[in-house]
Legacy VTK file of the C-alpha trace (Angstrom):
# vtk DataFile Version 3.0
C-alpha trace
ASCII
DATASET POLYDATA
POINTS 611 float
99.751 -51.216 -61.838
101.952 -48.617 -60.879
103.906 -48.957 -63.870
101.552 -48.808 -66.208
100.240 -45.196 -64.682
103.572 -43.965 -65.442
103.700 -45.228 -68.536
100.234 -43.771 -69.301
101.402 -40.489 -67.655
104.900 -40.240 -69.941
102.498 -40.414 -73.711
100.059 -37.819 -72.509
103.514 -35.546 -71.588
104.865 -36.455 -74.743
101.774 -35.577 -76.695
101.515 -32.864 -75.325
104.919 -31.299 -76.093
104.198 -32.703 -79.662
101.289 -30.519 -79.744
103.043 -27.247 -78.654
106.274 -27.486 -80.900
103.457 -28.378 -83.574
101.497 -24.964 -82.960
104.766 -22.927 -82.832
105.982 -24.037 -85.816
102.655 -23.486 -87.669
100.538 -21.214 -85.323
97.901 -20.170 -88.297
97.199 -24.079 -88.758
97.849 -25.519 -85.167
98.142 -29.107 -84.718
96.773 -30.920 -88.452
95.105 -33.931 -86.198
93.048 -31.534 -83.892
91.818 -29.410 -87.411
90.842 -32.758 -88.267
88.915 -33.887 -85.379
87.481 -30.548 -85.187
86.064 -30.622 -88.834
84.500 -34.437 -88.041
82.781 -32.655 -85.045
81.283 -30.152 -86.603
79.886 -31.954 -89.791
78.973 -34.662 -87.427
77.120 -31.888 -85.187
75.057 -30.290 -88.042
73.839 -33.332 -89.576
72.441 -34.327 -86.168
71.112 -30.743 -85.459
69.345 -30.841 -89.273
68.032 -34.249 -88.530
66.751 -33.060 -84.617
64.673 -29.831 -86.287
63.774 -32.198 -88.339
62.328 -34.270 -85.935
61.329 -31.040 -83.912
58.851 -30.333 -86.823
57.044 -33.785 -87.110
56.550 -33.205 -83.141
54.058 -31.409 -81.444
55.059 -29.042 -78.003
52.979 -31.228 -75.386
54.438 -34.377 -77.634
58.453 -32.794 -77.397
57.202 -32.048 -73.921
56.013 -35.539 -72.667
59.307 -37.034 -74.488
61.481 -34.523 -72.296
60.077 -35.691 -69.236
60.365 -39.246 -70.016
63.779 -39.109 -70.603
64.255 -36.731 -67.672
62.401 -39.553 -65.470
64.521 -42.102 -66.747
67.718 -40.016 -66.020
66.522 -39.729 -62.318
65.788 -43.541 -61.975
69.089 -44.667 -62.965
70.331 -41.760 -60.333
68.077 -42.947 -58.011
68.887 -47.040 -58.499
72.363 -47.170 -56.325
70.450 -45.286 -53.682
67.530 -47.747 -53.630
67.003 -49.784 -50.365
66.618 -53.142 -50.392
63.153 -53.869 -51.564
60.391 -54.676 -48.940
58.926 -58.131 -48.950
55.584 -59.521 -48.435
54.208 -61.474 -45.896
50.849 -62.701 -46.214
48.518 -64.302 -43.811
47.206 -67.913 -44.607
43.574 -65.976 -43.392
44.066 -63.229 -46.287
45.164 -66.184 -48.798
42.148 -68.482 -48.150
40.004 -65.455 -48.524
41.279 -64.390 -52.179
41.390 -68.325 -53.133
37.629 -68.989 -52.026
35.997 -65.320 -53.474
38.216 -66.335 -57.201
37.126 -69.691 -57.336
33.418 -68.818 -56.650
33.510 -67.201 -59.813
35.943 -69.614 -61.362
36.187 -73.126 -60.759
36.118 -76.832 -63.243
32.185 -76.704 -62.177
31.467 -73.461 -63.761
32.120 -73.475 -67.846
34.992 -71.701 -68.623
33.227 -69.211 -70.569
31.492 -67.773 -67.847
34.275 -67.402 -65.478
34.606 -63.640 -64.072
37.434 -61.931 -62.685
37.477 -60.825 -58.981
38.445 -57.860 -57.004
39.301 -57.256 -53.768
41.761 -55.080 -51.073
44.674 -56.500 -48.658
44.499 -54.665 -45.445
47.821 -55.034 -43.054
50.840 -53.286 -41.581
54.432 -52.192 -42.998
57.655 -52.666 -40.869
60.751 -51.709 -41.966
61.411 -54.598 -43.868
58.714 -56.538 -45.024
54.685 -55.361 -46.155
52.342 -57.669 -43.715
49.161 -58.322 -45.567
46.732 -59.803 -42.384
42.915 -59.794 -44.397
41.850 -60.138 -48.101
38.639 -58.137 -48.140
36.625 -59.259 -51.525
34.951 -56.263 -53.226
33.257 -57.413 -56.326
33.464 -59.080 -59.427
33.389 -58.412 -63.395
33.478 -60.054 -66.864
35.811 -62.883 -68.310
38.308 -60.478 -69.208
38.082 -57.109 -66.669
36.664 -56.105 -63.390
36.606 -52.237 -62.127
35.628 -50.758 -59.059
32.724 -48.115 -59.052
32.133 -45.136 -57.256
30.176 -46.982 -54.580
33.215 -49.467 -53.940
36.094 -46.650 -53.365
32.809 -45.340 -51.174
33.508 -48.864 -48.975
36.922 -48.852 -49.312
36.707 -45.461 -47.228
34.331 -46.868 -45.025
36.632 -49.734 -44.543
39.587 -47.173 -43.520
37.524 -45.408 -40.885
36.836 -48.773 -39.151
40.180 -49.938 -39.422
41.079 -46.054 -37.804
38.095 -47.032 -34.962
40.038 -50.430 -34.223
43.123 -47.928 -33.251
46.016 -50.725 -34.013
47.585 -49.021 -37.341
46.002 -51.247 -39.993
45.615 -49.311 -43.515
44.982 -50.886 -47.067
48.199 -52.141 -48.177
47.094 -53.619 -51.590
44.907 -55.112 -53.934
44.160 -58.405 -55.487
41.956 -59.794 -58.193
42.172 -62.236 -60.417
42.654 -63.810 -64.051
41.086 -66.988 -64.785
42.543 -69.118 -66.979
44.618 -65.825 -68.510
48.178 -66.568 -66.988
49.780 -64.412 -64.141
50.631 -60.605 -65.303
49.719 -57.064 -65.145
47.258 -56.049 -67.680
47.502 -51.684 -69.139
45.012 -51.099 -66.988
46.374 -53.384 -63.642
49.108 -50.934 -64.224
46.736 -47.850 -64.259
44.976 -48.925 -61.244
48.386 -49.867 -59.121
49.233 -45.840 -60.032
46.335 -44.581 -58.614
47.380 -46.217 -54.841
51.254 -46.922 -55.539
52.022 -43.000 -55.834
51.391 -41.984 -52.620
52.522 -45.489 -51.417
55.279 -46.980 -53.354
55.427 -50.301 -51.343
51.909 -50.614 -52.591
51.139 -53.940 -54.297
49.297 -55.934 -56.318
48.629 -59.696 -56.382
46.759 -61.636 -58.954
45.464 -65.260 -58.975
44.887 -67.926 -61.445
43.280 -70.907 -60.268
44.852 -72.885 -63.222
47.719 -73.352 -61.904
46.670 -75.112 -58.924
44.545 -77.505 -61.624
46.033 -80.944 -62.459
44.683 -80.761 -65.893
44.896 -79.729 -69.552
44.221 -76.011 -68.664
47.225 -75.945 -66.216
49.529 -73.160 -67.873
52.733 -75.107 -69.193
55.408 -72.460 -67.479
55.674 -69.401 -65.673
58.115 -66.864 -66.485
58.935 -64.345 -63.375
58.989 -60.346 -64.735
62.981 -59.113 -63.478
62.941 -56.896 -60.085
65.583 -54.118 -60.496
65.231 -53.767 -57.000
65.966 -57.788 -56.118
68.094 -58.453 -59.205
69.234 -61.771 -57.086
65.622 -62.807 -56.576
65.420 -66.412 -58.044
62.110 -67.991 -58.090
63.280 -71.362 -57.361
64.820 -70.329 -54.022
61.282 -69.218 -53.430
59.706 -72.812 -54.687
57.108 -73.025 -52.240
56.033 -69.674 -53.077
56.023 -70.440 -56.963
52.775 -69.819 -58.960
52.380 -73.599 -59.725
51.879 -74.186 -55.971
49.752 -70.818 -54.870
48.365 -69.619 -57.893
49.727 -66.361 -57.118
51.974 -63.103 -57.763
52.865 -60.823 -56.116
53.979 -57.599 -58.243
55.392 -53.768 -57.879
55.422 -50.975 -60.059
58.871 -49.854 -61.091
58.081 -45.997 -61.165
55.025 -45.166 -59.824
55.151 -41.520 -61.642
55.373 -43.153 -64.832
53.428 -41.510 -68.020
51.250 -43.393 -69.878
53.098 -42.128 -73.071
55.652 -43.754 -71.606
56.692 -46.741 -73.998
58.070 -49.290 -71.091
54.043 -48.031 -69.463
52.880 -51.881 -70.092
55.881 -53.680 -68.811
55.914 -51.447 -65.617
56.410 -53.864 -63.066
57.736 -56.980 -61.330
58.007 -59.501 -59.122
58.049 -59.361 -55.156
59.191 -62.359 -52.678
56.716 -63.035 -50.585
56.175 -65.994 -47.961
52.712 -67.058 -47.052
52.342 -67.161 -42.804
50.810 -70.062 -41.142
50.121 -72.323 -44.000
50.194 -75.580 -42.175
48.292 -78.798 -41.556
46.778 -77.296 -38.729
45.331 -74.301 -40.820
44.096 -76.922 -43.813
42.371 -78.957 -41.001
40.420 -75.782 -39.899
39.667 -74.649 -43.490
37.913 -77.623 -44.372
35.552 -77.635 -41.270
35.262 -73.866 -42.133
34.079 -75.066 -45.734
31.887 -78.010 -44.711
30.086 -75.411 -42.101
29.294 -73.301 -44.914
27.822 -75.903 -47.715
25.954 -77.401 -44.953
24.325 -74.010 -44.269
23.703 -73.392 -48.172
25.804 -70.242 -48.274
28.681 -69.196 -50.609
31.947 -70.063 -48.939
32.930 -66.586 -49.156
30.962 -63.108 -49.235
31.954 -59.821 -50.499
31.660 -56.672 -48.623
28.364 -56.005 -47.851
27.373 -58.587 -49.151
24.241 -60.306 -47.538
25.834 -63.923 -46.179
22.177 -65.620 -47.081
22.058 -68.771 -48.805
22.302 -69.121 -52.461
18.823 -69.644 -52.672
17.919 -65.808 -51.630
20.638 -64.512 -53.724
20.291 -63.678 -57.635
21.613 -66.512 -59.989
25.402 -67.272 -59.548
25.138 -64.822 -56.807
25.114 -61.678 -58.450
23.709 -59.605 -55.984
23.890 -55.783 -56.272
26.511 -54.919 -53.714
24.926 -51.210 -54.319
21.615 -52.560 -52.261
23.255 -54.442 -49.561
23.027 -53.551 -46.289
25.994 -55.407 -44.502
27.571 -56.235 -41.697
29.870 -54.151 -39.512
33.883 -54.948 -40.469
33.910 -57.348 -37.847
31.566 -59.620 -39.202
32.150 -60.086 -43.000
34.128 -63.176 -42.937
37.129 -61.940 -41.519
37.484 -60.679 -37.911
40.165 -58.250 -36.136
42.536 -60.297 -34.363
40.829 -59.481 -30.908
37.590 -60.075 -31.991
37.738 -63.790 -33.383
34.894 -65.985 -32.137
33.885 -69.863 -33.124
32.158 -70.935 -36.122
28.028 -70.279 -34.898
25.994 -74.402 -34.841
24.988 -75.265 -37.589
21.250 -77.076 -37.595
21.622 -80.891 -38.500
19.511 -80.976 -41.818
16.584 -82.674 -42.142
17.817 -85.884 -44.212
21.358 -87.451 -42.169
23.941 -86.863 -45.349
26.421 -89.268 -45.958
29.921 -90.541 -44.578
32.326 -87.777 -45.633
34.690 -88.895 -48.557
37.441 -88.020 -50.492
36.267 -85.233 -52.931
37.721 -82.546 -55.322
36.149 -79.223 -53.271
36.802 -77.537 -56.776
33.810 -79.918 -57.689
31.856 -78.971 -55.289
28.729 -76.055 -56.619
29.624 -73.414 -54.972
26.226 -71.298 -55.554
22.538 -73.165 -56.195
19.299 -74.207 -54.462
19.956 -75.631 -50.884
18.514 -79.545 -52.225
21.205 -79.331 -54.568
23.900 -78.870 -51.595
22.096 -80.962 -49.141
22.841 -83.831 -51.366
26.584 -83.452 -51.501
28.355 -85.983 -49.807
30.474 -84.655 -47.589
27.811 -82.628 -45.777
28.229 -83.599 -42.261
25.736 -82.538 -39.327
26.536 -80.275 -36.933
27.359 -82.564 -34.113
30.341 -83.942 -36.383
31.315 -80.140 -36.841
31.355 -79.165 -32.992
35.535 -78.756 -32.215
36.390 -80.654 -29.008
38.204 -78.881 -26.291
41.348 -79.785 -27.281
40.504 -78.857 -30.923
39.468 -75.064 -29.570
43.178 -75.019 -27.558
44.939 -76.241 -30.193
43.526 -73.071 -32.266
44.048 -70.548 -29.776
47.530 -71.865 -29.756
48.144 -71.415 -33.549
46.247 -68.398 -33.657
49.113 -66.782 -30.789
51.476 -68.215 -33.023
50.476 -66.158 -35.749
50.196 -63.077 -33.896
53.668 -63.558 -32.758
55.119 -64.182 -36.157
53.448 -60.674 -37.184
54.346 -58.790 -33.735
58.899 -60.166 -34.485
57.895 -58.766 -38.541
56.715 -55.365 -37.154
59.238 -54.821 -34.141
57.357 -55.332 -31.774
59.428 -58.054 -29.884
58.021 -57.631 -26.654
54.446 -58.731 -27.751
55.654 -61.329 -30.098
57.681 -63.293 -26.834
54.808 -62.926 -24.919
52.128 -64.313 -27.699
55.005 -67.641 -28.174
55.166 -67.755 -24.228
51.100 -68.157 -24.248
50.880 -70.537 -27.314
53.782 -72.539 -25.782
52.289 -73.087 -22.419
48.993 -74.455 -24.510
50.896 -76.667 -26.180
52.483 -77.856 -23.048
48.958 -78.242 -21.542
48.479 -80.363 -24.906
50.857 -83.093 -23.864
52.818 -85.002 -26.191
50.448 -85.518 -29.118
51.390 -82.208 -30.420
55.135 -81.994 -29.021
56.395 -82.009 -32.696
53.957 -78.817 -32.893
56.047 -77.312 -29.803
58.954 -78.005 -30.304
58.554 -76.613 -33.950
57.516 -73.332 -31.921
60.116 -73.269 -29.464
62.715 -73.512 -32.648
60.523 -70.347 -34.645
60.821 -68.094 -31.370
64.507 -68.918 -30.656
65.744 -68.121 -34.416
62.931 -65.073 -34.178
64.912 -63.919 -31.307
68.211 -64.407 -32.824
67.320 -61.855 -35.964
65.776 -59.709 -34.086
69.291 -59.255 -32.084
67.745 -60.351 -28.677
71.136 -63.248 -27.885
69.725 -63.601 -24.092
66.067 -64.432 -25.135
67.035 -66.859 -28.212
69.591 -68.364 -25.605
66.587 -69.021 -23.097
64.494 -70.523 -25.635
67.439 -72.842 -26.989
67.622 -74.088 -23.897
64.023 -75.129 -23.322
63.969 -76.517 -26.667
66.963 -78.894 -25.904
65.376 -80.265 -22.746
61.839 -80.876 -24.424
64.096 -82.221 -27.042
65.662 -85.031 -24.894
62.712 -86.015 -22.933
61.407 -87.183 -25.881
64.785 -87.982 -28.072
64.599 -85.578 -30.752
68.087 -85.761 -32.153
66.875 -83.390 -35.027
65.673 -80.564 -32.599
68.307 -80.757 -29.774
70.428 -80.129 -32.862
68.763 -76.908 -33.477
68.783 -76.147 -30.115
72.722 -76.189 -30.124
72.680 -74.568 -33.404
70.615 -71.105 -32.171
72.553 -71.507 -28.939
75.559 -71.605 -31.027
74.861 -69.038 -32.790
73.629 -66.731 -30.131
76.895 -67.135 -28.245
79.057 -65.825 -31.134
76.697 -62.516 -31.349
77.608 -61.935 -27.842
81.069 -62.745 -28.678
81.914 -65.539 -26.466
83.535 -67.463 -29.647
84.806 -70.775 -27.868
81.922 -71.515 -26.302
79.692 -70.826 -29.421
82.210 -73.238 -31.446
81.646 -75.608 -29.046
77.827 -75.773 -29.390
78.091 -75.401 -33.347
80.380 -78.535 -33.426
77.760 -80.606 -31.278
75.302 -79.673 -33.333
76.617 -80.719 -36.463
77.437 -84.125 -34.413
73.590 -84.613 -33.621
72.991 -83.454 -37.150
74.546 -85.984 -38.640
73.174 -88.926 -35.740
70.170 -87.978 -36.988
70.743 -88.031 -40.812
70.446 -84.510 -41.427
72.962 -83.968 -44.070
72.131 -80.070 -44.935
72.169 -79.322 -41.056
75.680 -80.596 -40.978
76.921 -78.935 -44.091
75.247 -75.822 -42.534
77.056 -76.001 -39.370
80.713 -76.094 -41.376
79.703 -73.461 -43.538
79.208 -71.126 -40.091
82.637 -72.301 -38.752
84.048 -71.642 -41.528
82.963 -68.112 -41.729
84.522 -68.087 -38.073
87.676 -68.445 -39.533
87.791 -66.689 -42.191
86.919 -63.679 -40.326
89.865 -64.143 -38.182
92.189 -64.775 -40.732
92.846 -68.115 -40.824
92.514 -69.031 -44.721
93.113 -72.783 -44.275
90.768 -73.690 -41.550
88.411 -71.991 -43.305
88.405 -73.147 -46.153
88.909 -76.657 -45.199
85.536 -76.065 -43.440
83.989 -74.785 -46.720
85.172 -78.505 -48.471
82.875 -80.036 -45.403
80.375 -77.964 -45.957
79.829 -79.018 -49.445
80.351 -82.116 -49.423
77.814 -82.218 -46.901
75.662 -80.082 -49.180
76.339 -82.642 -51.904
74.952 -85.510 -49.909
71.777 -83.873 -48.712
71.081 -82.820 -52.373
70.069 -86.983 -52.588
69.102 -87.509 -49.213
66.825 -84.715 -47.662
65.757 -85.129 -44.145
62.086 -84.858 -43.402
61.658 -82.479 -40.702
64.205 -80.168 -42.840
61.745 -77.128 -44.326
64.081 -74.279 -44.766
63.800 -73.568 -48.262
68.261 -73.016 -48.075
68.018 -76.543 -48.235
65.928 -77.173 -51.317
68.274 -79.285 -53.894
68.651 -76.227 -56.316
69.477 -73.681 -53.605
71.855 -76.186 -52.586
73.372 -76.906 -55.826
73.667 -72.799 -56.144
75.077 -72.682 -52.480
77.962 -75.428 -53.430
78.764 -73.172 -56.604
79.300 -69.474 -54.929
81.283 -72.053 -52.136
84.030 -72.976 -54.772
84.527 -69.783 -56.024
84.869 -68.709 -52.260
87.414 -71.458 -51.968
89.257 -70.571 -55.164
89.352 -67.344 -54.103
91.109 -67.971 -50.321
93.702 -70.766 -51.920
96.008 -68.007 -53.023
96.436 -66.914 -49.268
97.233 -70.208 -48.238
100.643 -71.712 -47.723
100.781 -74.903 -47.914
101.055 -76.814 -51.016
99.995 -79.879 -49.468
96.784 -77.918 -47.811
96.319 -76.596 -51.533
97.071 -80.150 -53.867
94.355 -81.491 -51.301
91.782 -78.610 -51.897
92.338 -78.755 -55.342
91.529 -82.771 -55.615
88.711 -82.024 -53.275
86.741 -79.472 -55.628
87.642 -81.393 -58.679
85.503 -84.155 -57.243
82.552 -81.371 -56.061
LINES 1 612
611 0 1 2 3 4 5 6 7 8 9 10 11 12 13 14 15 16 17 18 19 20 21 22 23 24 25 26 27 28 29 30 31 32 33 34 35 36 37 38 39 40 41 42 43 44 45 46 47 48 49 50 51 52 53 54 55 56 57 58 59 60 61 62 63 64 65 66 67 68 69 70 71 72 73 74 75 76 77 78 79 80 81 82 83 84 85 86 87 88 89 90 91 92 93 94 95 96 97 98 99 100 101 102 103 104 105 106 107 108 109 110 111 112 113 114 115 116 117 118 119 120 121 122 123 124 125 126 127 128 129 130 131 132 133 134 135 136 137 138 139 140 141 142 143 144 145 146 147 148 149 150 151 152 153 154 155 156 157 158 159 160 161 162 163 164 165 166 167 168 169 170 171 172 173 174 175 176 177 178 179 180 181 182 183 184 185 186 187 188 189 190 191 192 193 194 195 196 197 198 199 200 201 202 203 204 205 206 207 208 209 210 211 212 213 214 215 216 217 218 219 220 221 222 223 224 225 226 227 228 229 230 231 232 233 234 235 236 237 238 239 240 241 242 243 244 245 246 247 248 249 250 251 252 253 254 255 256 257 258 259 260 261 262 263 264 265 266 267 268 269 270 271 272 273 274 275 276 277 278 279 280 281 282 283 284 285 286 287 288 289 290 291 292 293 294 295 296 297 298 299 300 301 302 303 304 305 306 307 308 309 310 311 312 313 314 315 316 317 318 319 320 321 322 323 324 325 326 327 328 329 330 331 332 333 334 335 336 337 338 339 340 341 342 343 344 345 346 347 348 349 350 351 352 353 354 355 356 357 358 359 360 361 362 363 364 365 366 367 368 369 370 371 372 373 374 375 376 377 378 379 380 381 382 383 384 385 386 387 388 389 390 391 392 393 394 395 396 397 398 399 400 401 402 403 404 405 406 407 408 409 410 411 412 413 414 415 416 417 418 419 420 421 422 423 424 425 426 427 428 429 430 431 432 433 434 435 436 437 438 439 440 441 442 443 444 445 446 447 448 449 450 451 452 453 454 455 456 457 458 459 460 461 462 463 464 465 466 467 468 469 470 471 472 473 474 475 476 477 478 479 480 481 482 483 484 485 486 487 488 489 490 491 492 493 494 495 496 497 498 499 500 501 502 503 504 505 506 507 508 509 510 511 512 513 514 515 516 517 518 519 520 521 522 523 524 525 526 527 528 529 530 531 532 533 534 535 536 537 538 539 540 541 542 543 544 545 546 547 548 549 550 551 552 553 554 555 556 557 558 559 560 561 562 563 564 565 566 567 568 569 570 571 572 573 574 575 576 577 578 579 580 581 582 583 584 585 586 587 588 589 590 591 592 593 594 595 596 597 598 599 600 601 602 603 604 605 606 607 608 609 610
C-alpha cells in the first residue's frame, strides 16, 4: 500500500513540474490541456445554464419552490441516515391483536358477500421504551366503505376523550398508533394511509400504522398468492423469514413506518413513503386461544357482536341497526374501562351468562369465520356451539391459571419498558401460581422460569438470571427435563461470562450442550459451540475458535432436518439456520489466515467443503 502512495505521490510531482516549465515557456497560452479542459467546462456550463432557464420558465415560483425543498429534504435524509438509531420495534399484546381481528372480521368475513365488506378503523394505545413501541389495547373506532374509511370530527372528539382517561389512569399510556383494515385488497399503505400516518407521525415519528387482511388467514381461493415486504432503510437487515411467525400469511398483519414524516405531498416518492417494522405479538399461546374461544362463545350466546366500537352500545344485534350500523354519533357509552378492553388493574371475569331457553347442542368443530356475526338472537341461538352458562363458568383452577398468564404478561411489558423491578416481581407472583398448580402445568413453569432468567440476562441483571437458572434446573430434574436443565446451564452459562468468571461459565456452556444433545436438541448444541467459540475468538485463539464454529454448524446442519419440539426461538427456524451456517463460513474463512497449522487448516478446509 505504501508503495503505491508513493508512486501516486511521484506523478502528481511530476505533473506538476510539467505544468510550470509548460507556463514559462508559453505564459500567454499556459498549459494546452488545462485551455482545453477549461473550454469543455464552459460550453458544458452554458448549455446546462440555457437548458435550467429554460426549465426555470416552464416552472412556476411556489412549483421551483416546492422542488427546492424536496431536494433540500432529501439532502438532509441522506445526512441524517448514518446518524439514525436503530429502529424501534413493536410489541403487540395478544389482547390488542384479538381486538383488531374480531372488529375487521365483523365487517369482513366468508359469511358476509364480499361485496359488502367495509374497512375498519381503530387506535393502538401503549407505552414506548427505549427500544421497542408496546402496543397493550386496540380500541375500534368505526367503520367505512369497501374501499376507504375516515374518521370524523366526532371520532378525533373520542380519541381526545380517550387521552384524558388514559391521563386519569396516571400510568403513562398515550395513543401509539392506528390500525384499520383492507379486505380482500392486499397489505399496503394507500395515498391517503400515508396522509393520515402524517397527521400523528410528525410530532411522533415512532408512530405506526398496522393494517389487516383477513385473506390471508383464509385457506381458500381468495388467499393472496405472495406477500412482498416494502424495504426499511432503517432495518436494511430485516428479513421477513427470520420473522416467520410474524409473516402476513400467519397474522394477517403489517406493521408499517413512514420514512420522512415531513414529506410533501408534491413529493414524487409521497405514495411509496413507508415500510416495514418487526414486530412480535406477546402472549399468543394455547392458553390465550383457550380463553378467546370461551370469550367468543359468551358473546354469541348472549346475541351480541363479538366486538364493540367505542361508544358503541354492547346490545344484541337485535337492538342494533342492520349489520350493526349504529350511529356512533348517538351512543352514549361506557366509561374506558368497560368497552371491551380493561386497564390492566381493572380486569374482572366474564359477567353469567343466562342458560337460554332451548339446551343448544354438544359443541363441535366449526369454522368461527362461519359463524353470523350480527342477526336476530333465534338465528344465534341455533348455532351449535352455543353452550349454557354452566359449561362457561371457569373452575378455580381455570381463574389461577389466568391470573398467572395475565402476571406473565405484565412482566413481559414491565423487562420491555425498564422497569425490571416490577417485571421480577409480576414472574415471582405468576411462578408461585403455577407452583400452587402442581405438575399439570409444570411445562407452563418451567417455560416461565426460562422467559424470566433470559429476561434477566438482557436486561444486564447476571445475579437475578443466575437465581432463576438455578430454580429452573431443580424443577427441571424433579421432573427429568433434559431440554430445560439444558437451558438452565445455558443462562447460567451465560450469566457467568457477563460477570467475567470465564471457566466456570465454560464449564456450564459445555454441560449444556451435553444435555442438549441427550435430549436431541441439535440447534441447542450448535448454539452452545457457536458461544464458545466466540470465547475464543475474543481471546485470540483463532484455532479453537474456529474449530468450535465447524461444531457449530454442523450441528446447525443437523437440526435444519431434525427440529426439536420444545425448540421456539425463531434463530432456529431452518432458513435462519441455513443463513446462520453461511455468515459462519465466511467467519471461518476469514480466521484461517491467522492460523498456523496446515494440518488445523487442510482439516477446516475438508470440513466446509462438506457444509
Amino acid at each position: 500500500m505504501k508503495f503505491l502512495i508513493n508512486i501516486i505521490e511521484k506523478l502528481k510531482n511530476k505533473e506538476e513540474l510539467r505544468r510550470t516549465i509548460s507556463m514559462a515557456e508559453n505564459p500567454e497560452k499556459g498549459d494546452l490541456n488545462d485551455w482545453k479542459d477549461k473550454d469543455k467546462k464552459i460550453e458544458t456550463k452554458s448549455v446546462e445554464e440555457v437548458l435550467n432557464n429554460k426549465s426555470n420558465i416552464e416552472k412556476t415560483e411556489p412549483e421551483r419552490k416546492s422542488e427546492q425543498e424536496n431536494e433540500q429534504r432529501e439532502t438532509e435524509l441522506k445526512d441524517n441516515e448514518q446518524k439514525k438509531p436503530q429502529e424501534k420495534k413493536v410489541i403487540i399484546h395478544a389482547k390488542a391483536y384479538k381486538s383488531i381481528i374480531l372488529y375487521a372480521t365483523r365487517y369482513a368475513n366468508s359469511s358476509i358477500r364480499q361485496e359488502e365488506w367495509r374497512e375498519i378503523y381503530g387506535i393502538l394505545v401503549g407505552v414506548h421504551s427505549d427500544d421497542a413501541v408496546i402496543v397493550e389495547r386496540a380500541i375500534p373506532m368505526t367503520f367505512g366503505e369497501s374501499h376507504d374509511v375516515e374518521l370524523g370530527a366526532k371520532h378525533y372528539g373520542f380519541i381526545a376523550e380517550i387521552q384524558d382517561q388514559l391521563d386519569a389512569e396516571g400510568r403513562g399510556r398515550f395513543m401509539v398508533g392506528w390500525f384499520h383494515s383492507h379486505p380482500g385488497l392486499s397489505l399496503f399503505f394507500s395515498y391517503v394511509d400515508v396522509m393520515n400516518q402524517l397527521s400523528f407521525a410528525q410530532p411522533n415519528p415512532d408512530f405506526i400504522g398496522i393494517v389487516f387482511d383477513h385473506t390471508y388467514l383464509l385457506d381458500s381461493d381468495l388467499k393472496p398468492q405472495s406477500y412482498s415486504a416494502h424495504p426499511s432503510p432503517a432495518n436494511p437487515n430485516y428479513n421477513i423469514t427470520e420473522d416467520y411467525d410474524t409473516h402476513p400469511f400467519k397474522t394477517g398483519i403489517v406493521c408499517y413506518r413512514l420514512n420522512d414524516p415531513f414529506i410533501t405531498q408534491d413529493n414524487p416518492k409521497f405514495d411509496t413513503n413507508y415500510h416495514d417494522v418487526p414486530y412480535e405479538i406477546l402472549g399468543l399461546d394455547q392458553y390465550f386461544f383457550a380463553n378467546l374461544l370461551t370469550e367468543l362463545s359468551s358473546q354469541v350466546a348472549k346475541g351480541r357482536p363479538l366486538e364493540t366500537a367505542y361508544r358503541e352500545p354492547d346490545a344484541p344485534p337485535s337492538a342494533q341497526p342492520k349489520a350493526a350500523q349504529a350511529d356512533l354519533s348517538q351512543n352514549q357509552g361506557a366509561p374506558l374501562g368497560d368497552m371491551g378492553w380493561k386497564s390492566d388493574e381493572r380486569e374482572i371475569d366474564l359477567k353469567e351468562i343466562e342458560p337460554p331457553k332451548e339446551p343448544s347442542e354438544e359443541l363441535s368443530q366449526r369454522d368461527l369465520q362461519k359463524i353470523p356475526l350480527t342477526g336476530p338472537p333465534e338465528e344465534l341461538s341455533a348455532i351449535p356451539g352455543v353452550l349454557p352458562s354452566e359449561k362457561l363458568k371457569k373452575t378455580p383452577e381455570e381463574s389461577k391459571l389466568d391470573n398467572a398468564m395475565q402476571l406473565i404478561t405484565e412482566g413481559k411489558t414491565a423487562f420491555l419498558i425498564n422497569d425490571s423491578f416490577s417485571a421480577v416481581e409480576k414472574y415471582n407472583q405468576a411462578l408461585k401460581i403455577l407452583d400452587e398448580l402442581g405438575n399439570k402445568y409444570i411445562d407452563r413453569m418451567l417455560d416461565t422460569y426460562v422467559d424470566v432468567a433470559e429476561s434477566c440476562l438482557e436486561s444486564k441483571h447476571e445475579n437475578l438470571a443466575i437465581k432463576f437458572a438455578k430454580e429452573l434446573k431443580e424443577k427441571a430434574e424433579n421432573v427429568g427435563d433434559m431440554f430445560q436443565m439444558a437451558n438452565a446451564d445455558f443462562i447460567y452459562g451465560n450469566a457467568l461470562l457477563k460477570k467475567e468468571s470465564t471457566q466456570e461459565g465454560l464449564e456450564h456452556l459445555k454441560n449444556a450442550a451435553i444435555l442438549y444433545e441427550n435430549a436431541g436438541d441439535l440447534a441447542g448444541v450448535g448454539k452452545v459451540n457457536e458461544e464458545i467459540a466466540k470465547i475464543y475468538l475474543d481471546n485470540g485463539d483463532y484455532t479453537s475458535g474456529a474449530l468450535f464454529l465447524i461444531e457449530a454448524m454442523q450441528n446447525y446442519k443437523k437440526a435444519i432436518e431434525k427440529f426439536h419440539v420444545k425448540r421456539r426461538s425463531s434463530w432456529a427456524l431452518p432458513a435462519n439456520l441455513r443463513t446462520a451456517i453461511e455468515k459462519m463460513k465466511e467467519k471461518v474463512r476469514k480466521y484461517m489466515e491467522k492460523i498456523d497449522s496446515d494440518e488445523v487448516k487442510n482439516k477446516i478446509k475438508n470440513d466446509l467443503r462438506d457444509l
